[in-house]
C-alpha positions as a Markdown table, in Angstrom:
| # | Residue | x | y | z |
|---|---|---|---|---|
| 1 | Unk | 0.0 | 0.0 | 0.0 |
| 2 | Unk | 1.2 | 3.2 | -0.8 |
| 3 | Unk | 2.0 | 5.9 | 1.5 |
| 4 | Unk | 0.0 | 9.1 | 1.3 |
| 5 | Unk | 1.7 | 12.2 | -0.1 |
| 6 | Unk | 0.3 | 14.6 | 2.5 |
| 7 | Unk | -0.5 | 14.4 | 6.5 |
| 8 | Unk | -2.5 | 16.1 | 8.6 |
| 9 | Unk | 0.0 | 18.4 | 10.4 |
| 10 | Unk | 1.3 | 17.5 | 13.6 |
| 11 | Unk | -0.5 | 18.0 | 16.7 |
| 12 | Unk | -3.7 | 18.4 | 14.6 |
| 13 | Unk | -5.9 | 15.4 | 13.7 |
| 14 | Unk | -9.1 | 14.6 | 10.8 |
| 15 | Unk | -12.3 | 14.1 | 11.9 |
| 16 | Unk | -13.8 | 11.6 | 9.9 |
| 17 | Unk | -17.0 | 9.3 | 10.5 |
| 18 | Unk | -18.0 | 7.9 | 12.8 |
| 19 | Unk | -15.5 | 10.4 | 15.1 |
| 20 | Unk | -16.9 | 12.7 | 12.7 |
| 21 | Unk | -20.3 | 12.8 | 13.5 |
| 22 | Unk | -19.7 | 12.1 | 17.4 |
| 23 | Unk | -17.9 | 15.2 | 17.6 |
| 24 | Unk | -21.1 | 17.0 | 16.3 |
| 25 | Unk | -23.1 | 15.5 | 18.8 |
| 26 | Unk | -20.9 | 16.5 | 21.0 |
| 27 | Unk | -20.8 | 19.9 | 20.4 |
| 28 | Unk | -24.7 | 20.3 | 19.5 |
| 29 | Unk | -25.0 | 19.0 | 23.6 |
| 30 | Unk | -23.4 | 21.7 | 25.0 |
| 31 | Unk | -25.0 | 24.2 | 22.6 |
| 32 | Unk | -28.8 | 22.4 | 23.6 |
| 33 | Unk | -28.7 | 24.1 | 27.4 |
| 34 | Unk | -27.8 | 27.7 | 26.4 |
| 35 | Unk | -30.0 | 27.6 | 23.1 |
| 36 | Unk | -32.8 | 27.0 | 25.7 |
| 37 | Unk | -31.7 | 29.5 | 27.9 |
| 38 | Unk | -31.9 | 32.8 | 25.4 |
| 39 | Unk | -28.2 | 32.7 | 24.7 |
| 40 | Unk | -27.7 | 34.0 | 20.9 |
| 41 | Unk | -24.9 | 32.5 | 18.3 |
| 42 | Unk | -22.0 | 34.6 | 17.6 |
| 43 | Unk | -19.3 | 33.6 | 15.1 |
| 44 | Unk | -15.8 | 35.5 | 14.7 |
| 45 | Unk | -13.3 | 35.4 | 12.4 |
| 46 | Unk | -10.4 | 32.6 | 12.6 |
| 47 | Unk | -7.7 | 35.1 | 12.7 |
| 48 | Unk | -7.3 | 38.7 | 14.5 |
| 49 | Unk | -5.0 | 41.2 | 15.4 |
| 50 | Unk | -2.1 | 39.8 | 17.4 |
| 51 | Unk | -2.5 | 42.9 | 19.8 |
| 52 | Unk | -5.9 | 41.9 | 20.9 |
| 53 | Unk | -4.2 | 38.6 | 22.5 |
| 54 | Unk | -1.6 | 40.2 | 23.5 |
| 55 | Unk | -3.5 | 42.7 | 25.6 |
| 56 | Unk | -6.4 | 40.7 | 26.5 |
| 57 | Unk | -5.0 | 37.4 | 27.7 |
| 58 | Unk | -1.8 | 38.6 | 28.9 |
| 59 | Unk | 1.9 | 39.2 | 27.7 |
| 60 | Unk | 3.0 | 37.3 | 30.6 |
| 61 | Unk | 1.1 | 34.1 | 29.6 |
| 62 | Unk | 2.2 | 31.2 | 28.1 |
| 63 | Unk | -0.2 | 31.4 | 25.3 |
| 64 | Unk | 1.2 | 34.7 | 24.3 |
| 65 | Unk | 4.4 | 34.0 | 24.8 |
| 66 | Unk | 5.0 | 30.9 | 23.3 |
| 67 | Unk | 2.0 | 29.4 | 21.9 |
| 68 | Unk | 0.4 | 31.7 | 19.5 |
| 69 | Unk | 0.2 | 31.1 | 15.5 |
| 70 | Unk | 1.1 | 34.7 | 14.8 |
| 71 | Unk | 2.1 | 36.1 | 11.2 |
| 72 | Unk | 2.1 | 38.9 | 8.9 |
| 73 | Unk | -0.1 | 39.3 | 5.9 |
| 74 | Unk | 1.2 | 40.6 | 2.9 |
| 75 | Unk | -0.8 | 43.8 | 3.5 |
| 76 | Unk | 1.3 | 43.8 | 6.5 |
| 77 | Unk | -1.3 | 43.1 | 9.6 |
| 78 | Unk | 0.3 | 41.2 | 12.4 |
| 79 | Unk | -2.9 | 38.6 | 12.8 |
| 80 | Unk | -3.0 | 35.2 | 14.7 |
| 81 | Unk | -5.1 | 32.4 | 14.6 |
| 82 | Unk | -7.6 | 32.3 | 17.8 |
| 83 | Unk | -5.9 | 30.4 | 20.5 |
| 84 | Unk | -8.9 | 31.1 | 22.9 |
| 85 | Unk | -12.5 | 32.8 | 22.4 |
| 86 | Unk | -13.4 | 35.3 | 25.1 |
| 87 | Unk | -11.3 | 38.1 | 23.6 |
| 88 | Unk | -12.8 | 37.9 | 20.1 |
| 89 | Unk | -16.3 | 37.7 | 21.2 |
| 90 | Unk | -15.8 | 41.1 | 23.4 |
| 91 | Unk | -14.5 | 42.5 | 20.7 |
| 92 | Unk | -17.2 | 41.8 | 17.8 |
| 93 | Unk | -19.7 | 42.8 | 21.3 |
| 94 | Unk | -18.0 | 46.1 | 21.5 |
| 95 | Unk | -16.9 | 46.4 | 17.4 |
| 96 | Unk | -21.3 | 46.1 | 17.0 |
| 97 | Unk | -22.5 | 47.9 | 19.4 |
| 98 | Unk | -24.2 | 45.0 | 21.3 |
| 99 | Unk | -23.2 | 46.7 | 24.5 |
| 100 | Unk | -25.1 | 49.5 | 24.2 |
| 101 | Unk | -28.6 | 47.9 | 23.8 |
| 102 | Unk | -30.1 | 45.6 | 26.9 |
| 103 | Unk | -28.1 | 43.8 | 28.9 |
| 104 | Unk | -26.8 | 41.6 | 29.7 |
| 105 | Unk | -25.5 | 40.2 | 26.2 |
| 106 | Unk | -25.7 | 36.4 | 26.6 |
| 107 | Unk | -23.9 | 34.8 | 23.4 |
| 108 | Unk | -22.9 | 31.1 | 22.6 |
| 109 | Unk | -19.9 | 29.7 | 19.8 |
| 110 | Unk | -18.4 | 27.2 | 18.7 |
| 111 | Unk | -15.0 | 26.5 | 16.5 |
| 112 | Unk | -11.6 | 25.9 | 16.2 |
| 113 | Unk | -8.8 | 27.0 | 18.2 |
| 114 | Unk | -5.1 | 27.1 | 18.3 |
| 115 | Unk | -2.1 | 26.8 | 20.1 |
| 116 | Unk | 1.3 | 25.9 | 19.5 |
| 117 | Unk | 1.7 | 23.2 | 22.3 |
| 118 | Unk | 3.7 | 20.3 | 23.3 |
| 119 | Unk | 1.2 | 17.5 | 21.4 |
| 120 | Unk | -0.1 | 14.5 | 23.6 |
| 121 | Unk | -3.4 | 13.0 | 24.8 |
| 122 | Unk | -5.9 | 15.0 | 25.7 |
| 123 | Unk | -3.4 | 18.3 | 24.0 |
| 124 | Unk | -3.4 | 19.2 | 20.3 |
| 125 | Unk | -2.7 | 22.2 | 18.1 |
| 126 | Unk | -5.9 | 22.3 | 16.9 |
| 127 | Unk | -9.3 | 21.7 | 19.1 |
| 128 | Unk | -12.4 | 22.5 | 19.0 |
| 129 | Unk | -14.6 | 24.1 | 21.7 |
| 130 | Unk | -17.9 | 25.3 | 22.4 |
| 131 | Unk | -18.1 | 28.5 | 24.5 |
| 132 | Unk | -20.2 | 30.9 | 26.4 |
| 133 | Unk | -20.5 | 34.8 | 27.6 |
| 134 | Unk | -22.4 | 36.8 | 29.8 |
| 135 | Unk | -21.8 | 40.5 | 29.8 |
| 136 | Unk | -23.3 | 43.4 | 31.3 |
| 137 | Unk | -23.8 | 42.2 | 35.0 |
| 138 | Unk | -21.6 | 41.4 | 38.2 |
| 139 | Unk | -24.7 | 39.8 | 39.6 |
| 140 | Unk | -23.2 | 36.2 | 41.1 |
| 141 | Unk | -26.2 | 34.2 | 39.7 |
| 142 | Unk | -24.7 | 34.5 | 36.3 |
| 143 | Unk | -21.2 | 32.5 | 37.2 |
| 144 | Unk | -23.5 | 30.0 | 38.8 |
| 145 | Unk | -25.9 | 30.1 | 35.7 |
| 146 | Unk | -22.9 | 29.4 | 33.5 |
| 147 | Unk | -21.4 | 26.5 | 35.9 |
| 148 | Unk | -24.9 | 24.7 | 35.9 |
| 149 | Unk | -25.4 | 24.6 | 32.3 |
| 150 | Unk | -21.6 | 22.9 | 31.5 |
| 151 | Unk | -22.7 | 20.5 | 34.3 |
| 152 | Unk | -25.7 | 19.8 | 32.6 |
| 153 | Unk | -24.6 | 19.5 | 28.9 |
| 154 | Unk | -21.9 | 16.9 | 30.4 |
| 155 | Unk | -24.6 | 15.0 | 31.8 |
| 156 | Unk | -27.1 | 15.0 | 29.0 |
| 157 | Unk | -23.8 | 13.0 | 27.7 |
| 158 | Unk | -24.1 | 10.5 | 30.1 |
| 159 | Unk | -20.8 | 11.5 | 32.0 |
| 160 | Unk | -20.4 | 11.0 | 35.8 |
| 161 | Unk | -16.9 | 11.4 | 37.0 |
| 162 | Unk | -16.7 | 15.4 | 35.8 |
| 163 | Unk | -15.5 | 17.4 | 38.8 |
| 164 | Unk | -16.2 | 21.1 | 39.0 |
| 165 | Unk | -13.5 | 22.9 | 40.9 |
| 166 | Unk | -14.4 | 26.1 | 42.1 |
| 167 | Unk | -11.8 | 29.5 | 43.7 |
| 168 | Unk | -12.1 | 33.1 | 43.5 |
| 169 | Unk | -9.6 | 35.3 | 42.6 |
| 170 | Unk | -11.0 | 38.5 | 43.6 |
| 171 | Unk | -11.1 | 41.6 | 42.5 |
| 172 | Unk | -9.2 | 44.9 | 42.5 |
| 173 | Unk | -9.7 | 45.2 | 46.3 |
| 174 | Unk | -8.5 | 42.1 | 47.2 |
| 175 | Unk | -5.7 | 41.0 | 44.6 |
| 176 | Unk | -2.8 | 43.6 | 45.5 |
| 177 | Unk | -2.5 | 42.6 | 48.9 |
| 178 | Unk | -2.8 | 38.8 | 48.1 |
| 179 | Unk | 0.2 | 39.7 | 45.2 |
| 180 | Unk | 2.6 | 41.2 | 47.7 |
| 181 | Unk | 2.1 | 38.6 | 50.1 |
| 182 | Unk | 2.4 | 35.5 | 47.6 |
| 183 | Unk | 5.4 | 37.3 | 45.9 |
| 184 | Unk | 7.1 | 37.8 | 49.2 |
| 185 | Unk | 7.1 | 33.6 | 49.9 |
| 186 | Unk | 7.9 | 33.2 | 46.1 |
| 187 | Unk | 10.8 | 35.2 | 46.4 |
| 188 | Unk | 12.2 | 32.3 | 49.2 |
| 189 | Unk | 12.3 | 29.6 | 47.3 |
| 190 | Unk | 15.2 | 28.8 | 44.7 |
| 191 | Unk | 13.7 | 28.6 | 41.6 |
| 192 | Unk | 14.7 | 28.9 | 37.6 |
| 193 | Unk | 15.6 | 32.3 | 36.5 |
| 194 | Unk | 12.4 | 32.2 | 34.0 |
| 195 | Unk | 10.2 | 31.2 | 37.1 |
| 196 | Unk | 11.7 | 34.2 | 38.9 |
| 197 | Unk | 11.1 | 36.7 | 35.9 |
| 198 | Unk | 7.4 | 35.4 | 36.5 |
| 199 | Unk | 7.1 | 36.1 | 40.2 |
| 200 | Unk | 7.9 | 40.0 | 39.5 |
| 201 | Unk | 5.8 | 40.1 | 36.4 |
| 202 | Unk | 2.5 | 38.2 | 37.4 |
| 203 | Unk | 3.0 | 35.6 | 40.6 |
| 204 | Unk | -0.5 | 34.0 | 40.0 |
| 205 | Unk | 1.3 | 32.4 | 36.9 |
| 206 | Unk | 3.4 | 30.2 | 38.9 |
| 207 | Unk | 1.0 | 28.7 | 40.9 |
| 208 | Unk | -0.3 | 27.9 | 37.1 |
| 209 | Unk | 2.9 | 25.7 | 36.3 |
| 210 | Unk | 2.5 | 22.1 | 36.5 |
| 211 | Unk | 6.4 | 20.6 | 37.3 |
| 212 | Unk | 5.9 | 18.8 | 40.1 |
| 213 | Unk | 8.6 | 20.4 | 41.9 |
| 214 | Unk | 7.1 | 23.8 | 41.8 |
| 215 | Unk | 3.7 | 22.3 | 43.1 |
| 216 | Unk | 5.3 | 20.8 | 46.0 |
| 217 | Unk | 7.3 | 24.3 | 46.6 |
| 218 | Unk | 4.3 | 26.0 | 46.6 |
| 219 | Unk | 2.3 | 23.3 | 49.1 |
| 220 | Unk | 2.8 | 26.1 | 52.0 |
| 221 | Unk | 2.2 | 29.5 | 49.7 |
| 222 | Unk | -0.9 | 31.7 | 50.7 |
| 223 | Unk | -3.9 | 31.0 | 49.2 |
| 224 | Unk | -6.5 | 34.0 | 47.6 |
| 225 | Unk | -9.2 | 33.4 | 49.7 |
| 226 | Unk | -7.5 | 34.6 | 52.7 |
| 227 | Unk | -7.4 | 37.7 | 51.7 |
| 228 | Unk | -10.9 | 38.4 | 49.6 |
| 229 | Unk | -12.5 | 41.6 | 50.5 |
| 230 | Unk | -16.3 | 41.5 | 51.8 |
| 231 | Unk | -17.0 | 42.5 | 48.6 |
| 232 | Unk | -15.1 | 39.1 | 47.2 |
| 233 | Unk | -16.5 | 37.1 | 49.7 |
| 234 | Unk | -20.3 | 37.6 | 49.5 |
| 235 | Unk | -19.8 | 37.4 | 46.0 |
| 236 | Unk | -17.9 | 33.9 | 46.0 |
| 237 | Unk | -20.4 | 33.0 | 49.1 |
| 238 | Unk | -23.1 | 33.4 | 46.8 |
| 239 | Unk | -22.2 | 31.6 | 44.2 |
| 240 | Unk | -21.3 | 28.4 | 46.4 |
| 241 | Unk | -24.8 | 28.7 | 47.9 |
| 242 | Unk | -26.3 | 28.7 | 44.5 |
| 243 | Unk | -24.8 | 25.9 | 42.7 |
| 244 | Unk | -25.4 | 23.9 | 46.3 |
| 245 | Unk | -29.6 | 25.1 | 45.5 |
| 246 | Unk | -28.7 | 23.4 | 41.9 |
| 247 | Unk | -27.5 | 20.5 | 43.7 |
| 248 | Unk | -24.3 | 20.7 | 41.6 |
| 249 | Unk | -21.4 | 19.4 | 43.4 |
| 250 | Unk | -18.0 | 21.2 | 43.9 |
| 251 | Unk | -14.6 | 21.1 | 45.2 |
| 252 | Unk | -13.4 | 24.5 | 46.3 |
| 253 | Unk | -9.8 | 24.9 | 45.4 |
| 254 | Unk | -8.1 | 27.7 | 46.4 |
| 255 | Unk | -4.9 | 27.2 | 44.7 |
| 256 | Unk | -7.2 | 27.3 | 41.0 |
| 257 | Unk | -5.7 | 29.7 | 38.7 |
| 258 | Unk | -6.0 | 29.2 | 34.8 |
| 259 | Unk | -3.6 | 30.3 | 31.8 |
| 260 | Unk | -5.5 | 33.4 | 30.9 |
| 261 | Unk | -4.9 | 36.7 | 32.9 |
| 262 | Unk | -8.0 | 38.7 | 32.6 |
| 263 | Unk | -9.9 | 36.3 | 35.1 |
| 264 | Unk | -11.3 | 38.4 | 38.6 |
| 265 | Unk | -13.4 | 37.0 | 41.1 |
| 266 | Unk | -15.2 | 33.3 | 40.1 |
| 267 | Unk | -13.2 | 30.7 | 38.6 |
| 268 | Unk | -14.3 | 27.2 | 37.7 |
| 269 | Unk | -12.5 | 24.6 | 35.7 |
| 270 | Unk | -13.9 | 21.0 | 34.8 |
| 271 | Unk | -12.2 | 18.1 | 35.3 |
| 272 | Unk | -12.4 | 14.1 | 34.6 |
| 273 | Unk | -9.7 | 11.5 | 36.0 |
| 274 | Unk | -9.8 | 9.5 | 32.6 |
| 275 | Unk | -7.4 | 12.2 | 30.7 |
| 276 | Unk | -4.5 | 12.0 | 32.6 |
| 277 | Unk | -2.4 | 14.8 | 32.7 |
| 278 | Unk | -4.5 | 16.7 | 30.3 |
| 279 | Unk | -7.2 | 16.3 | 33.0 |
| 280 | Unk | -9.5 | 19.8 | 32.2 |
| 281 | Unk | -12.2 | 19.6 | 30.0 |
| 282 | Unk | -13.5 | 22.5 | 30.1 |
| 283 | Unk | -13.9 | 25.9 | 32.4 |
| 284 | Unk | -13.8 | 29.4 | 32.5 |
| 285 | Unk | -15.3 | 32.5 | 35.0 |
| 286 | Unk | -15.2 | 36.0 | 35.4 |
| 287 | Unk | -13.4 | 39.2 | 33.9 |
| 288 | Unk | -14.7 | 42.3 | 34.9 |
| 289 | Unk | -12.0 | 44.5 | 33.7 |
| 290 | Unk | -11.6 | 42.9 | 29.9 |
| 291 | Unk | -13.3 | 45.7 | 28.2 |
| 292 | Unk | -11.1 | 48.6 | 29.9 |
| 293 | Unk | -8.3 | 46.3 | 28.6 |
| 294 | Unk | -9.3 | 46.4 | 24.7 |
| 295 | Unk | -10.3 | 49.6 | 25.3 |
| 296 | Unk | -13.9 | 49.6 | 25.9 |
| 297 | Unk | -16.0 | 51.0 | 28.2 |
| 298 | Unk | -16.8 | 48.8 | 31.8 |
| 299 | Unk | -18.5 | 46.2 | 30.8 |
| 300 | Unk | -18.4 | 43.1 | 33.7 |
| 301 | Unk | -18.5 | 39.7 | 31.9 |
| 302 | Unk | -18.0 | 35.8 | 32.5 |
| 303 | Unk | -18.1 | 32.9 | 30.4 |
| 304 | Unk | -16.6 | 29.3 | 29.9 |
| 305 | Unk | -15.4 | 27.1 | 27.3 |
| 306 | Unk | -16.0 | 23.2 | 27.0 |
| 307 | Unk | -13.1 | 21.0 | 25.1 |
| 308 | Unk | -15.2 | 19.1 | 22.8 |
| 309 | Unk | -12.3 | 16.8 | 21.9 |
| 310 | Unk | -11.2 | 16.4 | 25.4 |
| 311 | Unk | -14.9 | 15.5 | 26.2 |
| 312 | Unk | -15.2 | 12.9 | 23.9 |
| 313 | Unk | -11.9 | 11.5 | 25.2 |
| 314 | Unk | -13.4 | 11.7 | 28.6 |
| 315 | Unk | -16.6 | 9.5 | 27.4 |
| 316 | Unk | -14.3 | 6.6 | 25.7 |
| 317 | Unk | -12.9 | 6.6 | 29.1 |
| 318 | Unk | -16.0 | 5.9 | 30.9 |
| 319 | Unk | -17.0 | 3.8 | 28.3 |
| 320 | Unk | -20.1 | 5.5 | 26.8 |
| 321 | Unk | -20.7 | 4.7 | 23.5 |
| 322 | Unk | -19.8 | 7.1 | 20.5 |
| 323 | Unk | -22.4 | 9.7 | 20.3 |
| 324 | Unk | -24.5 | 10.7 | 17.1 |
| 325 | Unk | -25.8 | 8.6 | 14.8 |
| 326 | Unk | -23.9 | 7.7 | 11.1 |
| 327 | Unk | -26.4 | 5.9 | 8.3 |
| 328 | Unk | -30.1 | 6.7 | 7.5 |
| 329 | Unk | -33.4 | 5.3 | 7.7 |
| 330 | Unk | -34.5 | 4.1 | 4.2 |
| 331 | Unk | -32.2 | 2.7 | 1.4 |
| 332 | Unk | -33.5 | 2.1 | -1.8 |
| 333 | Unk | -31.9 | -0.9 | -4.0 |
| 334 | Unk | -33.1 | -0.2 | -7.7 |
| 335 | Unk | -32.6 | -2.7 | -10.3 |
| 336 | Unk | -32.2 | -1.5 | -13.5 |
| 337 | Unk | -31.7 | 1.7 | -15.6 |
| 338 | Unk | -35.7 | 2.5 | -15.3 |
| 339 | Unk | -36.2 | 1.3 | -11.5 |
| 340 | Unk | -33.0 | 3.1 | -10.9 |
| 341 | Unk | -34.5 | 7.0 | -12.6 |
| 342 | Unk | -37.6 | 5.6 | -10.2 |
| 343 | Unk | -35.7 | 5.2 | -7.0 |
| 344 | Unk | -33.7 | 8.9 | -7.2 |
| 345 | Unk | -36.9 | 10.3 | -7.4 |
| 346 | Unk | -38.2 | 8.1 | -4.3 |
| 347 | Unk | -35.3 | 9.1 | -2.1 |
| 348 | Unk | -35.5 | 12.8 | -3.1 |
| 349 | Unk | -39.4 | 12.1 | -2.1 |
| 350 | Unk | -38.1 | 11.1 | 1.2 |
| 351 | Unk | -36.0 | 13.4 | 2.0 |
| 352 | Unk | -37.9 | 16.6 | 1.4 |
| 353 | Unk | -40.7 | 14.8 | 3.9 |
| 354 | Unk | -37.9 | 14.6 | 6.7 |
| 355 | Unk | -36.9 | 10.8 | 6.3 |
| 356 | Unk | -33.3 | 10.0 | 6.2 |
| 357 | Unk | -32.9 | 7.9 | 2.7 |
| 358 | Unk | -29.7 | 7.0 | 0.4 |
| 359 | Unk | -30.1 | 4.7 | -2.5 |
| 360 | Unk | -27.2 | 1.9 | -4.1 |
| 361 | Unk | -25.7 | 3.3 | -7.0 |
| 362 | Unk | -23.3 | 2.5 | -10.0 |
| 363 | Unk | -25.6 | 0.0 | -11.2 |
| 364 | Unk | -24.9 | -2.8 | -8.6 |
| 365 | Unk | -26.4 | -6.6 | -8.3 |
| 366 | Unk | -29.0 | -7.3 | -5.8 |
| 367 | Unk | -26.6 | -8.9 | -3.5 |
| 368 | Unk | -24.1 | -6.1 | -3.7 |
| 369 | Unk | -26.8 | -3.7 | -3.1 |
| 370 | Unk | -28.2 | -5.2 | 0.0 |
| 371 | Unk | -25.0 | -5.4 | 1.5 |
| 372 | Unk | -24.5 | -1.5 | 1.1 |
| 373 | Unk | -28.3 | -1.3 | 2.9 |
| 374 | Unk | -27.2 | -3.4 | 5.8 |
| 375 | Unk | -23.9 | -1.0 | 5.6 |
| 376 | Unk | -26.2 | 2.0 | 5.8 |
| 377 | Unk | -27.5 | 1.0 | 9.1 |
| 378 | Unk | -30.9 | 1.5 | 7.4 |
| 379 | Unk | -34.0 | 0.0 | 8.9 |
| 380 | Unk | -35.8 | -0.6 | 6.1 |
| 381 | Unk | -34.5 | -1.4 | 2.0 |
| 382 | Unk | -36.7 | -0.7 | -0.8 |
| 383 | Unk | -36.5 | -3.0 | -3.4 |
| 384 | Unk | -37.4 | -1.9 | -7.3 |
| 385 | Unk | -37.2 | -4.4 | -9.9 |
| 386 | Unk | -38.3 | -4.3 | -13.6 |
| 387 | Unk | -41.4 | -6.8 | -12.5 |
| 388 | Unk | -42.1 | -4.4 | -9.5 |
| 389 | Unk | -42.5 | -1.1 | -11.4 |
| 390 | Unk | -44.8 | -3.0 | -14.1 |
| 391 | Unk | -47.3 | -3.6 | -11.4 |
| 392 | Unk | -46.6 | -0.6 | -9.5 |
| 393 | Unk | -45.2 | -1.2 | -6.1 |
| 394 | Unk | -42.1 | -1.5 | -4.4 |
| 395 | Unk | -40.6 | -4.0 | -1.8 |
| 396 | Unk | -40.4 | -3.2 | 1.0 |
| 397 | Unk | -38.1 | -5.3 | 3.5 |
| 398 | Unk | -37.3 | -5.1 | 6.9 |
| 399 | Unk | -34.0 | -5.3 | 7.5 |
| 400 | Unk | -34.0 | -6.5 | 11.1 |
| 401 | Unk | -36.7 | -9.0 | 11.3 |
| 402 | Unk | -36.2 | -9.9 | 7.2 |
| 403 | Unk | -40.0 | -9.4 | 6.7 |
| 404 | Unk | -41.3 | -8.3 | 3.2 |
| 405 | Unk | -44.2 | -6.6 | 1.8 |
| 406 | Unk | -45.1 | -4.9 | -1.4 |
| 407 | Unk | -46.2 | -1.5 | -1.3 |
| 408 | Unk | -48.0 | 1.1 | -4.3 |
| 409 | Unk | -45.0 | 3.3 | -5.6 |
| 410 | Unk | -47.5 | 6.0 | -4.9 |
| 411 | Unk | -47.9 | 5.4 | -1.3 |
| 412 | Unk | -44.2 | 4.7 | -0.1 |
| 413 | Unk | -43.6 | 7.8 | 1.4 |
| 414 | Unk | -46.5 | 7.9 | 3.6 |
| 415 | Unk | -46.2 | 4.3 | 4.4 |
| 416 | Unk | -42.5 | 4.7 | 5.3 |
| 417 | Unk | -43.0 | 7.8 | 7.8 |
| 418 | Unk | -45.6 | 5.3 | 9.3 |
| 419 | Unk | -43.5 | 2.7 | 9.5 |
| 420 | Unk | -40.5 | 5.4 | 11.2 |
| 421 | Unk | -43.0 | 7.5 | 13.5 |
């Protein structure tokens, strides 16, 4: 066998059936709870200008720093491929206007992302995510909305070992003093120079990094919620109290922080056990002073973003069956040139009246052509021979019990959505 000229590159990966058509599912179940719950679909471009990362999600992160897909065009626009979705969604909000009209704004997407990462399980270049906003409003009950409608896409999947790990940050009242003090029991410990660049620069980033020698450095470093103001606190308080009225579990974890630096206050992230390392699929929670950032007015937000990829990885590992269905309803085996022109016209019939219908082509023997029905996962094969059309019906076989009955050629549709309702 011959080896193909081209590969996907690395770190990325095809989705082809039936991964395909699980990943769908996948996504169109976290989409289901905020499509009943007002949110409106927003789509951005793929690519934007490399500032708006830069600014938004933080020159000291590692996204920023060393993960972005960042080029010039040869109009000569710094762009970069989206490595995350919060930033361009503010910015279409405040680029339309949306702000200005009632809020809050409550939008939903889903797409491609990218990031130039170290590939393993659970980690790629390329992944897909589904994601949600709320802007326009501090009030706690939206962090909690947001929490409870992840918690219930991942169950309408039939997961049960998701985790949802739950800190606050705080805000602009309560984060300088918790800076100073983590900075000052940074500053003990011997670390890389890189690390030590980080502790003057941003100190939340290295309780962010995952070598397991800086995790067990920082086992006795202070922890955020120590030093929320009352302001914090209610807020956090509220939001614990809410989800517990859900009856949605959670761990609090003070010690949460995530790769993005425009998070204040609420931060949740979602976790399952079967990823390994990789263990997050999914989280998010609050940035109230994004806007300012990008140059808009205040505008309070929070949102989330599910790993669809991750997810379905997290299913195989629980052992849930692929999601989404691949194959259709009807197939239509036509014998001959004339019961062949009669068949494309009975699928097309079937398909405009909602019934999922393909039919064997290339001009294939019976035998060939039930093998491609029982391929199609099709209930039910219509058979048209020469004899057939001459008196007018069709056979029609069921392909699970092997049962046959002729049917009028001008009654097939109806008699097939009965046989499907």
């Amino acid at each position: 066998m011959n080896q193909p000229i081209f590969r996907a590159p690395r770190g990325t990966f095809d989705l082809v059936p039936p991964r395909g058509e699980a990943m769908l599912a996948v996504r169109d179940a976290m989409a289901a709870p905020l499509r009943a719950s007002g949110y409106g679909y927003v789509e951005t471009p793929s690519f934007e200008e490399t500032r708006l990362f830069a600014r938004g999600v933080g020159e000291s992160t590692d996204i920023v720093t060393k993960e972005m897909y960042s080029f010039t065009t040869r109009g000569g626009d710094d762009v970069t491929l989206r490595p995350e979705g919060t930033a361009p969604v503010l910015r279409a909000v405040l680029e339309n206007g949306l702000h200005r009209g009632a809020l809050p704004v409550k939008l939903w997407y889903s797409g491609s992302y990218y990031r130039y990462e170290r590939p393993q399980k659970g980690r790629y270049r390329h992944f897909s995510q589904v994601g949600a906003e709320i802007l326009g409003t501090e009030d706690p009950a939206s962090d909690a909305e947001l929490i409870v409608l992840a918690v219930d896409a991942y169950r309408s999947l039939g997961l049960s070992g998701v985790r949802v790990l739950l800190n606050s940050l705080g805000s602009s009242e309560s984060r300088p003093a918790y800076r100073a003090a983590l900075q000052e029991y940074l500053r003990t410990l011997d670390l890389d120079e890189e690390t030590r660049r980080r502790v003057e620069l941003n100190p939340l980033r290295v309780l962010d990094d995952k070598r397991p020698e800086i995790q067990k450095a920082l086992a006795q470093a202070p922890v955020i919620t120590d030093y929320l103001s009352s302001g914090d606190r209610e807020h956090h308080e509220t939001v614990r109290s809410l989800l517990a009225d859900a009856a949605v579990d959670f761990i609090d974890d003070p010690r949460l922080v995530r790769g993005l630096d425009y998070y204040t206050r609420t931060l949740f992230e979602f976790v399952h056990d079967g990823l390994g390392a990789q263990s997050a699929v999914g989280g998010g929670g609050r940035y109230d002073g994004l806007s300012e950032l990008l140059g808009g007015p205040r505008l309070p937000g929070v949102g989330w973003a599910l790993g669809a990829d991750r997810t379905l990885l997290a299913m195989q590992a629980e052992g849930l069956p692929l999601p989404g269905r691949v194959g259709v309803d009807v197939f239509a085996v036509p014998l001959g040139d004339d019961a062949a022109r009669r068949a494309f016209g009975l699928v097309t019939a079937l398909r405009r009246a909602g019934v999922a219908a393909d039919v064997a082509t290339g001009g294939r023997g019976l035998k060939g052509s039930m093998k491609a029905a029982d391929r199609s996962g099709a209930r039910y094969a219509v058979v048209i021979g020469s004899r057939d059309l001459e008196q007018g019906v069709a056979q029609v076989k069921d392909l699970g019990s092997g049962e046959q009955e002729p049917v009028a050629l001008d009654r097939l549709v109806e008699h097939l959505r009965v046989l499907l309702a």
